[in-house]
N, C-alpha and C positions, 0 to 999 in steps of 0.2 A: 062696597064690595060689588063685584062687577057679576052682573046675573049669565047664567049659561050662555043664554041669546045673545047678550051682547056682547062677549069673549067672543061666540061663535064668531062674530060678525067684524071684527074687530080681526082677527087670525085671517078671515077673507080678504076684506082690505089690504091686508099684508103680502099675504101671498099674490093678488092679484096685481097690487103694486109690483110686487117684484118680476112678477109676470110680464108687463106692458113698460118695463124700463127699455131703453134703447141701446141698441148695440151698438159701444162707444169708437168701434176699431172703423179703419176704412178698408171698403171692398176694392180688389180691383178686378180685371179680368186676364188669365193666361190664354194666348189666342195662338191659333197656329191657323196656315194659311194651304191649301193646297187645291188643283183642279187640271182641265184639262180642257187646251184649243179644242174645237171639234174635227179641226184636222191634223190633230196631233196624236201621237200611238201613247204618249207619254209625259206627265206632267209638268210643262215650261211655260217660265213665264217670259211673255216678253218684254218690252221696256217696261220699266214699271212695276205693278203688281197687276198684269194683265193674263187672261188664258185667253186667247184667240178673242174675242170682241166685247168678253167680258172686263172687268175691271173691279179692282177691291182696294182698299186702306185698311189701316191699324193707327190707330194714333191714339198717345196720350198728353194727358195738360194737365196740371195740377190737381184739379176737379175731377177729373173725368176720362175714362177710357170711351172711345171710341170707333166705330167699326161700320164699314160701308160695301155696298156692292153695287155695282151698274151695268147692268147689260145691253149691250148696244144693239139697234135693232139693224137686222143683216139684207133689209129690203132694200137698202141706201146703198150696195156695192151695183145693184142692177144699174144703178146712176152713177157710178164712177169714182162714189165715196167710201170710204174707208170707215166703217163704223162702229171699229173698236176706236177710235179718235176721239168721239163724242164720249161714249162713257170712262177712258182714259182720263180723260182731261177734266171731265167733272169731278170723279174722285180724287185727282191730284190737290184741285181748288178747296173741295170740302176738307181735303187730309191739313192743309195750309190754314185755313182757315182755324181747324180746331186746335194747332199746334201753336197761331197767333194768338189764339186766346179769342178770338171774336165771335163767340155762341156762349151760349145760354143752354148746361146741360140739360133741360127740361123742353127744351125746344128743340129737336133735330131734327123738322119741318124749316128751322129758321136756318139752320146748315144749309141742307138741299136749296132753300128760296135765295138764300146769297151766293148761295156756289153758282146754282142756273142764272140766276142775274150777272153774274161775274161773266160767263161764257155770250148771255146773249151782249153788253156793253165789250168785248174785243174787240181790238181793232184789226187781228187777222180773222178773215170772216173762217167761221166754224160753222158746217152743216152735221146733221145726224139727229140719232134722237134715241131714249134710252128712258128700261129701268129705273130705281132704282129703290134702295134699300138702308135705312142709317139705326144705327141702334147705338144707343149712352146709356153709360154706369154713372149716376152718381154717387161716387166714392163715401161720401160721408152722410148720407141719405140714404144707400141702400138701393134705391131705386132704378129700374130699367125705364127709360122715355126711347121710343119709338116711332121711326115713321117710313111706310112702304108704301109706293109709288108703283102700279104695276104687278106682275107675278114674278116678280124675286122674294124671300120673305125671311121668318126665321120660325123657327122652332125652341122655347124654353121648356127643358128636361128635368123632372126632380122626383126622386126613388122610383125612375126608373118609365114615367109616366109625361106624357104631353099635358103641364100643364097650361100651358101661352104658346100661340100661335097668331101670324099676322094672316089678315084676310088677303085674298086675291083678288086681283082687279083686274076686268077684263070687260073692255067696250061690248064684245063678243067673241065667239070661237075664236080662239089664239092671236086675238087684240088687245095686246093689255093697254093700262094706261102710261103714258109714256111721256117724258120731256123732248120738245124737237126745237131744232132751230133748223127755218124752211131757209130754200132761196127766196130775194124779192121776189114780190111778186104772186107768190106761193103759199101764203103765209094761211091762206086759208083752205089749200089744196092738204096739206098737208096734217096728218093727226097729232093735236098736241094738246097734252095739259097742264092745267097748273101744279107747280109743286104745292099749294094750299090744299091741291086735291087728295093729299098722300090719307091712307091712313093712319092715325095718329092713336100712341096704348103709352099708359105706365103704369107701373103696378111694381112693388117689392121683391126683392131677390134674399138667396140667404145664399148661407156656405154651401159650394158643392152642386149648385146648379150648373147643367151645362147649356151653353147658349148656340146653336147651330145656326147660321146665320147663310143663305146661299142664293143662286141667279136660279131659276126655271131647269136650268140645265140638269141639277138633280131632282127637283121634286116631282117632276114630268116623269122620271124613269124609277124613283125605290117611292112607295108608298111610306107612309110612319112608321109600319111594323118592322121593316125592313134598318131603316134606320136607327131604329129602339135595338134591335139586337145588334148591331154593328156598335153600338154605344156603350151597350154590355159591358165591351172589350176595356172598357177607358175605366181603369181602377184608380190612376194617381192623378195628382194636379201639376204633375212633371211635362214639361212642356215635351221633351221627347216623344211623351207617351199620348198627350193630345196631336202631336203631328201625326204618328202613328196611324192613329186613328183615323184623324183627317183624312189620310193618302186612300189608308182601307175603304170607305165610304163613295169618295170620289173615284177611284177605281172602280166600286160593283156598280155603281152608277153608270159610268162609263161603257163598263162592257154590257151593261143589261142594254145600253139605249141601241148598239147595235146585233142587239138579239132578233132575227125577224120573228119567229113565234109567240115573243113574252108581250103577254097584256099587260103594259104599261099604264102606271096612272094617265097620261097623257091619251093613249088608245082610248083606254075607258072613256075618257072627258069627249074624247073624238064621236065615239061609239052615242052618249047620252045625247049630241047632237047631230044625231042624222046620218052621220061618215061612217062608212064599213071600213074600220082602220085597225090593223093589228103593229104589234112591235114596240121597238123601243123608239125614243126619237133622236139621232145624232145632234147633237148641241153641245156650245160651251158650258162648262162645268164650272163653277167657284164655289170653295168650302170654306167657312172661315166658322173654326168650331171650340167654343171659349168654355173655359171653367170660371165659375164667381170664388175668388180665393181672397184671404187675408189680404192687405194690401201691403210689398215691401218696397220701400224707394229703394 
């Protein structure tokens, strides 16, 4: 006969067993895409999935959903470059690459480092430099693997609360850290880092998480709070109602950056370093804002 204590203990086990099983479904992510040029009144994309020098993907692979952003840095048009072309052309490479099947969902440091490798071995020469941002689902692990390059980043949302957030990178006031390809020559004139330098997170997802994934262009202008109530709004996992959403955020975003009065996170940052700076800051905007949902092929 089994004594109190060890029934107790025995019921424990059970319970705790059944606690620590794993969830046998695969996750995927519903994603909607929205933003806005900075010199656009209105949300357009141009070739591509671009808003003005920004750049975004959506891709899935068997494995794995995945989702990117790149913001091209705009100091390269004073030179005659075009530099939504660099973060364009990178997310097209990493979108190709994850649709080839050539990554390793656990690694999207290793996307970024073959896409950048891909751009600098071209043979039509490519200048610019950029951003950037990659985030993976893996579908049957559950898991988010992450890697931010710079001050684009993301946000993960659960009951209602910032639980994961990516760190910001920034050499100094409003230098993030960036990929470039210089001209010859130049190679040392010019600021560049390694994609090895990204930061790198993974950590677990569940049902219902929402994943806010974007360039500098919003988080410069809505604080957290701001974007927690805008998220409010997002009741279903209906991809209508995540675009919705999307547009709404990228919008207040938008109009706040050219508010001159409104203390901007960006101000603030300004303000902590020395600069008597008020407002919003005109910039491109990229939204790419995902629900973690059952997985349907």
């Amino acid at each position: 006969m089994l004594s109190v204590l060890s029934y107790g203990r025995l019921v424990a086990r059970a319970v705790l067993g059944g606690l620590s099983q794993t969830d046998g479904r695969d996750y995927s992510l519903i994603t909607a895409s929205y933003g806005f040029g900075k010199d656009f009144r209105k949300g357009i994309l141009k070739k591509g999935m671009c808003y003005g020098d920004d750049a975004c993907f959506i891709a899935r692979n068997r494995n794995a959903d995945v989702l990117g952003v790149a913001d091209g840095v705009g100091g390269w048009r004073d030179y005659g470059v075009d530099p939504s072309q660099f973060s364009a052309t990178l997310m097209r490479t990493c979108e190709r690459l994850v649709k080839e099947g050539r990554f390793t969902p656990s690694s999207p440091v290793g996307i970024l480092t073959s896409g950048y490798y891909e751009l600098l071995q071209n043979k039509v020469p490519l200048l610019g430099s950029s951003t950037a941002c990659i985030v993976v689902l893996d579908r049957r692990s559950h898991r988010l693997h992450t890697c931010n390059l710079g001050d684009s980043g993301f946000l993960v949302v659960r009951g209602g609360e910032v639980v994961h957030r990516s760190d910001e990178q920034q050499h100094y006031f409003n230098t993030p850290f960036q990929l470039s390809i210089a001209p010859p020559g130049a190679e040392g004139v010019v600021l560049s880092d390694s994609p090895e330098a990204a930061d790198s997170s993974s950590f677990d997802v569940q049902l219902g998480d929402i994943i806010l994934t974007a360039t500098d262009g919003l988080f410069d202008n809505m604080p957290d709070y701001m974007i927690l109530q805008e998220l409010k709004k997002l009741k279903t996992t209906n991809y209508d109602s995540i675009l919705q959403t999307a547009q709404s955020i990228a919008r207040q975003a938008h109009d706040l950056a050219y508010d001159p009065n409104y203390m901007s996170p960006f101000a603030q940052f300004a303000c902590d370093n020395g600069l008597n700076v008020r407002g919003g800051k005109p910039d491109d905007i990229t939204v790419l804002l995902s629900i973690v949902a059952e997985y349907a092929d």
